[in-house]
TORKOL-4160 file (C-alpha; in steps of 0.2 Angstrom, whole numbers, padded with zeros to 4 digits, m for minus):
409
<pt num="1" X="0025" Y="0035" Z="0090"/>
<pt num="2" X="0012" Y="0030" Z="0059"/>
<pt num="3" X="0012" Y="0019" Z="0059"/>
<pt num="4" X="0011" Y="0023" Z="0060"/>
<pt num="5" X="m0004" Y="0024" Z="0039"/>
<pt num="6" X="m0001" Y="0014" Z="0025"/>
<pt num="7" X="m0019" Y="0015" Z="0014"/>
<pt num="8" X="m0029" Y="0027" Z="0005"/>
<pt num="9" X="m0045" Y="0033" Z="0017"/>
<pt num="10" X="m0056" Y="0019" Z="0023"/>
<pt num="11" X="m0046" Y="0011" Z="0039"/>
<pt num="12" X="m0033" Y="0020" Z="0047"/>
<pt num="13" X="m0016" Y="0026" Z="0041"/>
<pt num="14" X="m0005" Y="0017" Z="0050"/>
<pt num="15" X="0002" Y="0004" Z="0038"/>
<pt num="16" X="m0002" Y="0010" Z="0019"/>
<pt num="17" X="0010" Y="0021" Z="0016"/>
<pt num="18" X="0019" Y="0024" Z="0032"/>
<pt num="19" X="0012" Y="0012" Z="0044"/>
<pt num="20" X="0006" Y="0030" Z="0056"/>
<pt num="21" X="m0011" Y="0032" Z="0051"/>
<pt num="22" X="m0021" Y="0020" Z="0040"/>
<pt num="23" X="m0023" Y="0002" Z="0048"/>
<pt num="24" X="m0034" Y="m0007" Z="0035"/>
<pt num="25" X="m0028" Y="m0024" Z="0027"/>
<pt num="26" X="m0026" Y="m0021" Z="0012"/>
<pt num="27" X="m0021" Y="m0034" Z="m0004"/>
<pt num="28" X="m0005" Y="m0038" Z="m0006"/>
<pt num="29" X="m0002" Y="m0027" Z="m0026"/>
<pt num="30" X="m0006" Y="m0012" Z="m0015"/>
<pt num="31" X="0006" Y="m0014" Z="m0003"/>
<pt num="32" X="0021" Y="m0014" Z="m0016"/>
<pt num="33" X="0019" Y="0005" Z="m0017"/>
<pt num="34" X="0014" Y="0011" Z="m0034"/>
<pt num="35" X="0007" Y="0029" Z="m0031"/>
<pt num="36" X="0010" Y="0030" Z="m0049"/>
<pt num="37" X="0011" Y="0019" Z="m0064"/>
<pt num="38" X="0024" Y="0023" Z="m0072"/>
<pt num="39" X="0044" Y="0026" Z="m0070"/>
<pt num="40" X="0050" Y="0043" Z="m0068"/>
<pt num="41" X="0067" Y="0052" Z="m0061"/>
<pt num="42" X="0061" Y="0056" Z="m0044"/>
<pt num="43" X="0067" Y="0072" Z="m0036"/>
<pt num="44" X="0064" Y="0081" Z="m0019"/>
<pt num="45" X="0060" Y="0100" Z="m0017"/>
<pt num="46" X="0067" Y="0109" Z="m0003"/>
<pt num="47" X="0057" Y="0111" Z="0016"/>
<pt num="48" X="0040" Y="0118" Z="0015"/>
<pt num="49" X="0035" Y="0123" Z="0032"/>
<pt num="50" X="0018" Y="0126" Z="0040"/>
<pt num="51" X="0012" Y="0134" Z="0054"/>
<pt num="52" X="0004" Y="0125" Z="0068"/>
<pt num="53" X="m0004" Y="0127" Z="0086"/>
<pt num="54" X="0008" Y="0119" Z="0096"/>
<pt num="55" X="0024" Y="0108" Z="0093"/>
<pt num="56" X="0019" Y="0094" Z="0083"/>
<pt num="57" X="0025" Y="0076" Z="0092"/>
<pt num="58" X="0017" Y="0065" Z="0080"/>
<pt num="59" X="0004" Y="0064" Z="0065"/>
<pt num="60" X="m0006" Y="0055" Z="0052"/>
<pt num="61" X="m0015" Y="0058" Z="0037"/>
<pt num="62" X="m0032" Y="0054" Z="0029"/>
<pt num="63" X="m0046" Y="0065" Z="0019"/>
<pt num="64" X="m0055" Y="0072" Z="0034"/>
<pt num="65" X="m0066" Y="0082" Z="0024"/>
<pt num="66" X="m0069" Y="0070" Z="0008"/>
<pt num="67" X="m0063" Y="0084" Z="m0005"/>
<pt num="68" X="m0051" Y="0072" Z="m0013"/>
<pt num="69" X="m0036" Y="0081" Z="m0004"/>
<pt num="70" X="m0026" Y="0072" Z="0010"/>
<pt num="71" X="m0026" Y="0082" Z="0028"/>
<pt num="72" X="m0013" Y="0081" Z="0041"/>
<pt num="73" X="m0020" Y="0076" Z="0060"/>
<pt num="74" X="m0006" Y="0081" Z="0074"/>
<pt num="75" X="m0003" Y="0077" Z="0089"/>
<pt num="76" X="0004" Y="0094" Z="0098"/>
<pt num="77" X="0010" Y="0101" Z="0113"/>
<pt num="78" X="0012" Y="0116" Z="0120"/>
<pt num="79" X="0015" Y="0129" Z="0137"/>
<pt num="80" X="0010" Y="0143" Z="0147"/>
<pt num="81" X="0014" Y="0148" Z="0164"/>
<pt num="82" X="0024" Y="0134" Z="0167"/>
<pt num="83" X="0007" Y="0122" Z="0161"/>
<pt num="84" X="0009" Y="0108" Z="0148"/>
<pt num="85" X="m0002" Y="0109" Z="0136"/>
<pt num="86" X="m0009" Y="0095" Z="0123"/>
<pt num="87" X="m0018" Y="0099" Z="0106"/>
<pt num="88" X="m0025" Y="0090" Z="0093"/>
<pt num="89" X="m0024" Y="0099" Z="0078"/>
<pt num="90" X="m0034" Y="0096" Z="0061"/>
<pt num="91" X="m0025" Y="0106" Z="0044"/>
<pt num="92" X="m0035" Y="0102" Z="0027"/>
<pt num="93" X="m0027" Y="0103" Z="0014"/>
<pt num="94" X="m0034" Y="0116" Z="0001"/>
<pt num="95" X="m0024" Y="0111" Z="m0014"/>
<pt num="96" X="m0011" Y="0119" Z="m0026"/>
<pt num="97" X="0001" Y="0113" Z="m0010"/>
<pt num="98" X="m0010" Y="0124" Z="0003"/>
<pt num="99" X="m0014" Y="0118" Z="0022"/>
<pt num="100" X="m0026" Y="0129" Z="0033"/>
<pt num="101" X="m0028" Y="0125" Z="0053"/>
<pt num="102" X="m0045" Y="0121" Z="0051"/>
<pt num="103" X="m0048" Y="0112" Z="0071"/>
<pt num="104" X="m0038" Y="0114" Z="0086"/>
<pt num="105" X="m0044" Y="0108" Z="0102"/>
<pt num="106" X="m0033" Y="0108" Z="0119"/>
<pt num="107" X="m0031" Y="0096" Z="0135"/>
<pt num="108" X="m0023" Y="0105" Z="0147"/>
<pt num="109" X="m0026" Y="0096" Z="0162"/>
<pt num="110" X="m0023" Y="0079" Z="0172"/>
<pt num="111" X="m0023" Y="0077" Z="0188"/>
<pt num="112" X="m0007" Y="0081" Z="0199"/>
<pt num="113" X="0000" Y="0088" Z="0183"/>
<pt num="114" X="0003" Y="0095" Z="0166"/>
<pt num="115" X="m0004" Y="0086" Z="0151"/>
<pt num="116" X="0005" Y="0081" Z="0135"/>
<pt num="117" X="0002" Y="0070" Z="0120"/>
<pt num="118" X="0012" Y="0056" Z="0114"/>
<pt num="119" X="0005" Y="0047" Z="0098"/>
<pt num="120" X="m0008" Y="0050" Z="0083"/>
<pt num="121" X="m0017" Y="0036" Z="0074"/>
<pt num="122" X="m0031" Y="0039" Z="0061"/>
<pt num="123" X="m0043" Y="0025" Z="0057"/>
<pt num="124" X="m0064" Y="0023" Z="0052"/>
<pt num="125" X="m0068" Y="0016" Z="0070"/>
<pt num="126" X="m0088" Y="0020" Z="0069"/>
<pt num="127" X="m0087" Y="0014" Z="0049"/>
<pt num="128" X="m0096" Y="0028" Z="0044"/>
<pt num="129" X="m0084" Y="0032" Z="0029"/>
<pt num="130" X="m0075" Y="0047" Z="0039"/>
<pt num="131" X="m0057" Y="0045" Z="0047"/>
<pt num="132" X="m0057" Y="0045" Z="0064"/>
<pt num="133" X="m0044" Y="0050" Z="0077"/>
<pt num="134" X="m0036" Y="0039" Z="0091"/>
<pt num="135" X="m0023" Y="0051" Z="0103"/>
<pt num="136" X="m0015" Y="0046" Z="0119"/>
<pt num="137" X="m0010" Y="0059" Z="0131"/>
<pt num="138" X="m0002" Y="0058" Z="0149"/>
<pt num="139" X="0006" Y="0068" Z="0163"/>
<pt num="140" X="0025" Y="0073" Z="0164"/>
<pt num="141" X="0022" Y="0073" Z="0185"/>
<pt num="142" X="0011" Y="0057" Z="0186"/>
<pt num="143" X="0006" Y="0041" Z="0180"/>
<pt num="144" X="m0010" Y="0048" Z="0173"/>
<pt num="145" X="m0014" Y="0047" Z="0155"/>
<pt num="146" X="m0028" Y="0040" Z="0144"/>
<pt num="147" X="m0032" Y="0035" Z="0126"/>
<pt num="148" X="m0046" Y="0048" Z="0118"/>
<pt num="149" X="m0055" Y="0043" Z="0105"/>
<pt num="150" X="m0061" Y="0057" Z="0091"/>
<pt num="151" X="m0072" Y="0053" Z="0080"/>
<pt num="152" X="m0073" Y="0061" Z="0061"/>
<pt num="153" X="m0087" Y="0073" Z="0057"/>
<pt num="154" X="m0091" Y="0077" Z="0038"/>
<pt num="155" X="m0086" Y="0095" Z="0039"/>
<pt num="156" X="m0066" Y="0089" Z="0044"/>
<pt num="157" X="m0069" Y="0093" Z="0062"/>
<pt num="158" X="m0068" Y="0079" Z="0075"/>
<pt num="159" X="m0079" Y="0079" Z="0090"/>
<pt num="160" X="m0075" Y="0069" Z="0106"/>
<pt num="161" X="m0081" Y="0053" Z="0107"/>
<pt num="162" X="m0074" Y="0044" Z="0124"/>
<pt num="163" X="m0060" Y="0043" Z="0136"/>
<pt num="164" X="m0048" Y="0026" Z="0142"/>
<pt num="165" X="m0039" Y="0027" Z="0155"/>
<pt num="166" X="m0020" Y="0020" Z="0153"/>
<pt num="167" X="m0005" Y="0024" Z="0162"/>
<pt num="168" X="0008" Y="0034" Z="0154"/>
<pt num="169" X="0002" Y="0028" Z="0137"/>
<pt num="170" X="0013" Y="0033" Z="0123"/>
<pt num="171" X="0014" Y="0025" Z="0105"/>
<pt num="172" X="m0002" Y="0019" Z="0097"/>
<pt num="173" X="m0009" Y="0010" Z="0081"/>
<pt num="174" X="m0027" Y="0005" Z="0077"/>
<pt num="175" X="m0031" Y="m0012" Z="0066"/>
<pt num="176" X="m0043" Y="m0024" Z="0065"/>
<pt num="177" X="m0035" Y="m0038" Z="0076"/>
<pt num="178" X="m0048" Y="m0050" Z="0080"/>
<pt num="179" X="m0056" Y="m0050" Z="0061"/>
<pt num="180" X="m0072" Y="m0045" Z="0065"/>
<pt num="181" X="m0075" Y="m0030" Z="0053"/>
<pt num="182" X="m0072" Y="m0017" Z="0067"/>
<pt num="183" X="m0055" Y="m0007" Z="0072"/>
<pt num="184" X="m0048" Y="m0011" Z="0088"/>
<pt num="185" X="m0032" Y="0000" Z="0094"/>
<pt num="186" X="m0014" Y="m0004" Z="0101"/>
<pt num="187" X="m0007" Y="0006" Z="0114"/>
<pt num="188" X="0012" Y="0006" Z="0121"/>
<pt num="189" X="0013" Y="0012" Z="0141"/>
<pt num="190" X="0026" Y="0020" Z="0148"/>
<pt num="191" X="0031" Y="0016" Z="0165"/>
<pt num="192" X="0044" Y="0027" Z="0171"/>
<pt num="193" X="0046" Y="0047" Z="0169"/>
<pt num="194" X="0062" Y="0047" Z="0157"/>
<pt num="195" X="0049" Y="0040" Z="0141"/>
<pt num="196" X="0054" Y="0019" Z="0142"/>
<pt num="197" X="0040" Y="0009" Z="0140"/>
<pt num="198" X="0044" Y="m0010" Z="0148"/>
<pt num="199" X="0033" Y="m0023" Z="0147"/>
<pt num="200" X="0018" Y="m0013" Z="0146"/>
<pt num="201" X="0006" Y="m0017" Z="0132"/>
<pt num="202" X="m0013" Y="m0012" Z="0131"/>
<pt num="203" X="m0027" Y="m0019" Z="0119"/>
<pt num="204" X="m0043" Y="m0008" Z="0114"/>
<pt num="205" X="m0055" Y="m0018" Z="0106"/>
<pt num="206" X="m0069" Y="m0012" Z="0095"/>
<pt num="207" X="m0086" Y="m0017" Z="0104"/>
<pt num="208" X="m0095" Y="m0016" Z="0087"/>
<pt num="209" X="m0104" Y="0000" Z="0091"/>
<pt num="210" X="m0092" Y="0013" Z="0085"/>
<pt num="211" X="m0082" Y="0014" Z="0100"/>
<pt num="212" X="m0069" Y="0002" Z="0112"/>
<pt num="213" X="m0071" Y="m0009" Z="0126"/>
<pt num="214" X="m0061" Y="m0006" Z="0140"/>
<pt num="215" X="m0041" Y="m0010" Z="0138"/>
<pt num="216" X="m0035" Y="m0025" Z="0143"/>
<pt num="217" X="m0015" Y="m0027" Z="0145"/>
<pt num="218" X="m0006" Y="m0040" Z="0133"/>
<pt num="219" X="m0002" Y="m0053" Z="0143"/>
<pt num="220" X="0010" Y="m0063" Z="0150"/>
<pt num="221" X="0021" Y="m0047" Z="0152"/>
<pt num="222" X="0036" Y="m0057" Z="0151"/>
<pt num="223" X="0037" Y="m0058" Z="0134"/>
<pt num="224" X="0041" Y="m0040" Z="0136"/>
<pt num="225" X="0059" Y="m0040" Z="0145"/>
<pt num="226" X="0065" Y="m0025" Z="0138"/>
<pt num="227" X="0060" Y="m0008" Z="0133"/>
<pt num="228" X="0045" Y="m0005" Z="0119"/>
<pt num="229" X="0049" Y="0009" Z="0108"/>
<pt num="230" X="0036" Y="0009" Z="0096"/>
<pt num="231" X="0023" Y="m0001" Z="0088"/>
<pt num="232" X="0015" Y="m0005" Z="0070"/>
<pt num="233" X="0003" Y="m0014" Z="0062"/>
<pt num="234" X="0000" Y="m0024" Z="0044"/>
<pt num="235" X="m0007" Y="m0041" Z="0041"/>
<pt num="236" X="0009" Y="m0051" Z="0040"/>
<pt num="237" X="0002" Y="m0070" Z="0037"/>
<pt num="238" X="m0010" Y="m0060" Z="0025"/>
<pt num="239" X="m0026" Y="m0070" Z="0035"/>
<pt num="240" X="m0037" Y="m0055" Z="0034"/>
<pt num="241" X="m0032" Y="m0050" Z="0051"/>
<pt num="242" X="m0018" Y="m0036" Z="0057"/>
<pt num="243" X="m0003" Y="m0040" Z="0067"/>
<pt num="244" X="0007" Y="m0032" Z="0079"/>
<pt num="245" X="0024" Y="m0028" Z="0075"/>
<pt num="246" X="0035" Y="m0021" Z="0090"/>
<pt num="247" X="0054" Y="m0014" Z="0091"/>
<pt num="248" X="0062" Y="m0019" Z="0110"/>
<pt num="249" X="0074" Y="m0003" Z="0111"/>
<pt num="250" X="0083" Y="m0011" Z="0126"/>
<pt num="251" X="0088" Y="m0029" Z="0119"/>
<pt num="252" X="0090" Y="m0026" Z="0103"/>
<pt num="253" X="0075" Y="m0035" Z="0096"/>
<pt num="254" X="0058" Y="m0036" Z="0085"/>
<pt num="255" X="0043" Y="m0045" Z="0090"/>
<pt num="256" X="0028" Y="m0049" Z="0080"/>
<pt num="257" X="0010" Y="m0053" Z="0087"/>
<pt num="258" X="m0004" Y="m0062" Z="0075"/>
<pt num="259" X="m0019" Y="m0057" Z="0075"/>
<pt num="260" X="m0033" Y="m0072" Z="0082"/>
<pt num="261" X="m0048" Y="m0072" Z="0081"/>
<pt num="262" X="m0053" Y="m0076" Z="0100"/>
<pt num="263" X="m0041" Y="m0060" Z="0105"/>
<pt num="264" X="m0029" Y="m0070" Z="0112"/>
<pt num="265" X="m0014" Y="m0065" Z="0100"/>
<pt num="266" X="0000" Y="m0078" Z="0094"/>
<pt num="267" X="0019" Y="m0071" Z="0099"/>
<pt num="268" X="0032" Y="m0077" Z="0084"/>
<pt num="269" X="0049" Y="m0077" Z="0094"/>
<pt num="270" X="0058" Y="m0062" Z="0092"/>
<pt num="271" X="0071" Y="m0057" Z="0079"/>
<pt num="272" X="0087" Y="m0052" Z="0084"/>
<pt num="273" X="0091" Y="m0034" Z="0074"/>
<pt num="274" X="0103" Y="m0018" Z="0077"/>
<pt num="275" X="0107" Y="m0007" Z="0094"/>
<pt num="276" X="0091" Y="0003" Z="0099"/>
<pt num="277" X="0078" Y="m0002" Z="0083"/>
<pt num="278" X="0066" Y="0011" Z="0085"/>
<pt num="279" X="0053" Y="0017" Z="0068"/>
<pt num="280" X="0046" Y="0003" Z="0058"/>
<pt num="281" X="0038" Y="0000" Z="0042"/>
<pt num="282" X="0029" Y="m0016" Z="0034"/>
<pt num="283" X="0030" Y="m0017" Z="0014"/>
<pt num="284" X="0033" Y="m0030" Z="0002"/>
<pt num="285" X="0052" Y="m0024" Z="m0002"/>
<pt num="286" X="0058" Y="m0038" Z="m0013"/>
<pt num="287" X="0042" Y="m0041" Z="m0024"/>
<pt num="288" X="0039" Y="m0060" Z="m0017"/>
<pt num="289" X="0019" Y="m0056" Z="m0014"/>
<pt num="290" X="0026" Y="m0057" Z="0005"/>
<pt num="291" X="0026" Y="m0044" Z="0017"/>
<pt num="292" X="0042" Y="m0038" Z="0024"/>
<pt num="293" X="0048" Y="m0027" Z="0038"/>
<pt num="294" X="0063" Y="m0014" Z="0039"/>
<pt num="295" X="0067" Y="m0005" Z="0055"/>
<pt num="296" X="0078" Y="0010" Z="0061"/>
<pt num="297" X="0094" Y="0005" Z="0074"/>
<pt num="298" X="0098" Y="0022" Z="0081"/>
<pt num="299" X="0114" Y="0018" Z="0092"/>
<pt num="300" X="0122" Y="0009" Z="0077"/>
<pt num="301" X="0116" Y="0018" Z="0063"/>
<pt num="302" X="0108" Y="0007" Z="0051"/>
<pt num="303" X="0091" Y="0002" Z="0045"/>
<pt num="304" X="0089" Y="m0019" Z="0047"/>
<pt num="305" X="0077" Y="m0026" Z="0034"/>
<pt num="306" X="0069" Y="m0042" Z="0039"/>
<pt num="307" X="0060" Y="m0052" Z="0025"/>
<pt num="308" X="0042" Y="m0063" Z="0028"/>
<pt num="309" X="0039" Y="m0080" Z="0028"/>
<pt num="310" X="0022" Y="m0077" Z="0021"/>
<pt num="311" X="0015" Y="m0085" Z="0038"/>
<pt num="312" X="0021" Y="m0071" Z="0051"/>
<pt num="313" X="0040" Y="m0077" Z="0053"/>
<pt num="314" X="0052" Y="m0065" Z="0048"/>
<pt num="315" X="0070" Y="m0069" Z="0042"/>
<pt num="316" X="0086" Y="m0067" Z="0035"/>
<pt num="317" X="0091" Y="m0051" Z="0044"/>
<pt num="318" X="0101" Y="m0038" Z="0033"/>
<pt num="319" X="0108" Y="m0023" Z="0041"/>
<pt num="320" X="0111" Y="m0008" Z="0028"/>
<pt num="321" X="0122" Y="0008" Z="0035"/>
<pt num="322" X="0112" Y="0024" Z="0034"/>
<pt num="323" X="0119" Y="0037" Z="0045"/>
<pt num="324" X="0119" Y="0044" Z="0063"/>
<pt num="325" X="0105" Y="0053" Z="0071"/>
<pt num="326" X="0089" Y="0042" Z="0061"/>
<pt num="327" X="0075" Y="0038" Z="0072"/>
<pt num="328" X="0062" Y="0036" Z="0061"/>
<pt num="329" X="0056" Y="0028" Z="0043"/>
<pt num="330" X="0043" Y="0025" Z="0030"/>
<pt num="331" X="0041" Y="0016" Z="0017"/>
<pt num="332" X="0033" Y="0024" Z="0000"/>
<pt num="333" X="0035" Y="0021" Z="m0021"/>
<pt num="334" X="0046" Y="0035" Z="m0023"/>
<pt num="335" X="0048" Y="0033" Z="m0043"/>
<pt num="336" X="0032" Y="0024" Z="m0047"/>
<pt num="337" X="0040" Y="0008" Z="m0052"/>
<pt num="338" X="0029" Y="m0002" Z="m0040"/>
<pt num="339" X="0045" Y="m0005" Z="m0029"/>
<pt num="340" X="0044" Y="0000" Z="m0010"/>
<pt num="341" X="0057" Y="0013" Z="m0006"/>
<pt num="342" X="0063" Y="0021" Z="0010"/>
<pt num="343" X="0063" Y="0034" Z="0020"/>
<pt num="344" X="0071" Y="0041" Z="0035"/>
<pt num="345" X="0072" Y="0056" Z="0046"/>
<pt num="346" X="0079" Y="0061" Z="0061"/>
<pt num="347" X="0090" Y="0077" Z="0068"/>
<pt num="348" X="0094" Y="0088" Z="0052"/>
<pt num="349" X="0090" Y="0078" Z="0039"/>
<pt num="350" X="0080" Y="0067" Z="0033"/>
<pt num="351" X="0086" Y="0050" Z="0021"/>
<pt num="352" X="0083" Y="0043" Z="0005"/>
<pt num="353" X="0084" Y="0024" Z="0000"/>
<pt num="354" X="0079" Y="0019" Z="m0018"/>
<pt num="355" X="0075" Y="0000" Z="m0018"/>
<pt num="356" X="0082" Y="m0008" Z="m0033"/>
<pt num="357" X="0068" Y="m0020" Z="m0035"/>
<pt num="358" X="0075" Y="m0036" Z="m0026"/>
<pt num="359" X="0075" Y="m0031" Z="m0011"/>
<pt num="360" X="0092" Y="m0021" Z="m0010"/>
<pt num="361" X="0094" Y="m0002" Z="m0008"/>
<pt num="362" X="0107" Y="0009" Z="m0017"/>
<pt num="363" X="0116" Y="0020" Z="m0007"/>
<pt num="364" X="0106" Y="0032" Z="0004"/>
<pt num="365" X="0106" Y="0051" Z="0002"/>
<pt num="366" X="0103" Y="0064" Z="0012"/>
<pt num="367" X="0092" Y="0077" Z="0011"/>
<pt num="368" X="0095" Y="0091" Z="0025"/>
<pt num="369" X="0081" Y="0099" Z="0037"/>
<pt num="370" X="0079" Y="0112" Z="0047"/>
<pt num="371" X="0074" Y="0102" Z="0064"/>
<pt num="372" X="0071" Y="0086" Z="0071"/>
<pt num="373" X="0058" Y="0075" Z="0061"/>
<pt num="374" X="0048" Y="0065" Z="0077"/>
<pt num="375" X="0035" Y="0057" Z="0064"/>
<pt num="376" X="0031" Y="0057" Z="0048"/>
<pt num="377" X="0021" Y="0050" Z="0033"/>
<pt num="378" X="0021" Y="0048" Z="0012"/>
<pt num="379" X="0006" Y="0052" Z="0003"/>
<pt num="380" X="0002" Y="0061" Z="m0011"/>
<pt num="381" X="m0002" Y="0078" Z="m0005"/>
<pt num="382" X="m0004" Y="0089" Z="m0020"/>
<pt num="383" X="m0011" Y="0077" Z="m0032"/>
<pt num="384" X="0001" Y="0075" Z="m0045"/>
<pt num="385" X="0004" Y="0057" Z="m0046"/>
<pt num="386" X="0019" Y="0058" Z="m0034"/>
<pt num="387" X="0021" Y="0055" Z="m0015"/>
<pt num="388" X="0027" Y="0069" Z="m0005"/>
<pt num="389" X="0035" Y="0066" Z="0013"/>
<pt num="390" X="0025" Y="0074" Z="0029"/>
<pt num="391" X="0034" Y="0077" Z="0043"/>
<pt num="392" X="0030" Y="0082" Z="0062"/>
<pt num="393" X="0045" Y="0095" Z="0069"/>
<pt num="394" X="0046" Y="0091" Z="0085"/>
<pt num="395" X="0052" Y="0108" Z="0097"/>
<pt num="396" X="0045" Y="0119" Z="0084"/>
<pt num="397" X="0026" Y="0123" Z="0080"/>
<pt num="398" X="0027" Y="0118" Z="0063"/>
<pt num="399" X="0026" Y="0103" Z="0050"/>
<pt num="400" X="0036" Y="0102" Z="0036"/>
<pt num="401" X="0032" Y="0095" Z="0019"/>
<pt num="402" X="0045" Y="0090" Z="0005"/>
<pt num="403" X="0036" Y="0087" Z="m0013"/>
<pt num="404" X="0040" Y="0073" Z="m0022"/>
<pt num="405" X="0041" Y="0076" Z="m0040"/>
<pt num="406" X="0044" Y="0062" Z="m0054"/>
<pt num="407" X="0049" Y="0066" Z="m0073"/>
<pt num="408" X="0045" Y="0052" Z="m0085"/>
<pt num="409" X="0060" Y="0042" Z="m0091"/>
C-alpha cells in the first residue's frame, strides 16, 4: 500500500500530500496544506482516465524529469499465458493536463511462480536531487518476494539499482528514521497467500552511499498480534526524524513507532480505532502546530481522526461516518484555506471531506467513479494553484485523474 507522499520533490512522497510517495520532514506551516493562498469555492471535474501498461496496484508522484510538472510512478501488474506479470511504469506529465508513458520496465519471474507488485514509494535515496523509486514485488505461488530499489535518472527514466530479498513484502514507505540525513525504507511482509500481513515488519536502512543495508525485521514481533494492513510515515514528535505509523486490520488498532537515533525505534501503545482501519494520513487537522492522524475503518464505515500530543501520543479518538466500501484516504488543502481536508476512495466512488478548520469535517460527498481506487495521491497536477486527486484503478490498465479547480470567493 502513499503514503503513501506528502512533500514537493526532495524526499519522498509519502507523507506531503498523501503520505504514498514523498517521506521528507517537512516544518510544520507545510503540512497544514495550502497548495494555494487563498479561499476559493473548490469544485471537482468529472474522471480523466489514462492509459497504462498494466493494471496499476499502487502509485506516487514526484517531478521525475525536473520540468516543473508532477509525474505519476505505478506500480502495475499484468498476464499472459497464465504468467503474472509486474511493471513499473513512469507517465511524465506533459502539461495542459497531458501524461505520456514515457518508462515501462517488467519483472516477470520469481522462482516457483508468477511475480506481482504490491506497493510504490518515491523518495531521493542517493541525494542527488532526482526522485527515486522503491517497489516490492512477490509471488502468488511462493514466499518469494524482494524490495527493488530504482534509482532516478535526469531524463525521467529510472535504472535499477539493487535487489532485497523479503518474503511476501507488501506495503512500503521510505523516511529518514534514524536522522542521519539519508532515507531508510519500511516494508510490510505478508505471510500467508490470502494478502494479511501478521507480525511481519522489515527495516531498510540507508548505508550512506545511496543505497540500503540489508533488512532487518522490527523486533519483538509481538508487538504485532494482529494483521498489518498498511503503513505511513511523518515525523509525529516533530524531532527531525520520521515515524512509523501502522493500522492492525485484525484488532482494530493503530500503532505508532518513533524514529531513534541508534535504529532501535520506540513503540507508543496502540490506539484503539474502528473495525478493519486500513489507509492512513498524517496532517495537522485542527491547526494546533501538532501533527494529527485520520484513518479509514472499512468494516464500519467511518474514518477515525486521532489528534497528537506533539510528542508522538495520539488521542482523543473521533469516529466520523463516511460511507460503505472506502479503503483508502488523503489528506490535501482542497480550498486553499490552509486547512487539511480529506479524501477517500474506494469501489465506485471516491469521497470528499471539507475540514472546517478546527478539526471537524462537514458532511462527506460523493463523487462517483468508474472502478476501484486501490491508491491514490493529491497534487497539483496541472499547475493552476489547485490540487488535483490521482488515482491507481485497480483491475483496469488505467489511472484516473479528477482536477481540482477553485474559484475565488
Amino acid at each position: 500500500m502513499p503514503p503513501r507522499c506528502l512533500a514537493e520533490l526532495g524526499v519522498a512522497c509519502a507523507f506531503a500530500a498523501a503520505l504514498s510517495g514523498c517521506s521528507m520532514v517537512l516544518p510544520i506551516d507545510e503540512l497544514s496544506g495550502g497548495e494555494t493562498s487563498h479561499e476559493c469555492a473548490w469544485s471537482l471535474s468529472d474522471e480523466t482516465r489514462f492509459t497504462t501498461a498494466g493494471r496499476p496496484y499502487a502509485l506516487d508522484v514526484a517531478d521525475f524529469d525536473r520540468d516543473g510538472v508532477v509525474d505519476v510512478a505505478l506500480a502495475e501488474n499484468d498476464s499472459a499465458a497464465d504468467v503474472d506479470y509486474a511493471t513499473t511504469e513512469v507517465q511524465l506529465g506533459k502539461g495542459g493536463r497531458k501524461f505520456e508513458s514515457w518508462y515501462v520496465a517488467s519483472k516477470n519471474s520469481a522462482p516457483g511462480g508468477s511475480m506481482v507488485t504490491r506497493g510504490i514509494a518515491v523518495g531521493d535515496v542517493d541525494k542527488d536531487g532526482i526522485p527515486d523509486a522503491v517497489q516490492t514485488f512477490g509471488s502468488y505461488a511462493t514466499d518469494d518476494g524482494s524490495v527493488d530499489l530504482n534509482l532516478g535518472l535526469d531524463n525521467g527514466r529510472l535504472d535499477w539499482n539493487g535487489i532485497w530479498t523479503v518474503a511476501e513484502p507488501d506495503d512500503a514507505a521510505v523516511g529518514d528514521f534514524d536522522g542521519d540525513g539519508w532515507l531508510d525504507a519500511v516494508v510490510v511482509a505478508l505471510t500467508d497467500q490470502q494478502g494479511y500481513a501478521d507480525e511481519k515488519l522489515f527495516l531498510l536502512w540507508g548505508d550512506g552511499k545511496g543505497s540500503f543495508e540489508l533488512p532487518k525485521e522490527y523486533l519483538p514481533a509481538d508487538v504485532f498480534t494482529k494483521t498489518i494492513r498498511e503503513v505511513s510515515v511523518a515525523d509525529l514528535n516533530a524531532d527531525g526524524r520520521t515515524d512509523i505509523v501502522l493500522t492492525s486490520w485484525g484488532d482494530g488498532t493503530l500503532h505508532v513507532l518513533l524514529g531513534t537515533q541508534d535504529r532501535g525505534l520506540s513503540h507508543r501503545a496502540e490506539v484503539q480505532v474502528g473495525s478493519a482501519p486500513w489507509g492512513l494520513a498524517a496532517r495537522d487537522f485542527d491547526a494546533d502546530g501538532k501533527l494529527d492522524v485520520a484513518c479509514v475503518n472499512e468494516n464500519d464505515f467511518t474514518v477515525s481522526l486521532l489528534f497528537g500530543t506533539g510528542d508522538g501520543e495520539l488521542v482523543r479518538e473521533t469516529p466520523i461516518t463516511v460511507g460503505k466500501g472506502l479503503q483508502h484516504l488523503v489528506a490535501t488543502d482542497l480550498e486553499g484555506d490552509g486547512d487539511a481536508d480529506l479524501v477517500l476512495g474506494g469501489e465506485k466512488q471516491i469521497v470528499t471531506l471539507r475540514n472546517r478548520g478546527d478539526g471537524t469535517f462537514e458532511t462527506p460527498v460523493s463523487h462517483p467513479f468508474d472502478g476501484t481506487a486501490s491508491r491514490f495521491a493529491a497534487r497539483d497536477l496541472d499547475a493552476d494553484g489547485t490540487a488535483d486527486l490521482v488515482l491507481s484503478n485497480l483491475g483496469r490498465e488505467s489511472f484516473s485523474v479528477f482536477w481540482g479547480s477553485c474559484q475565488a470567493r
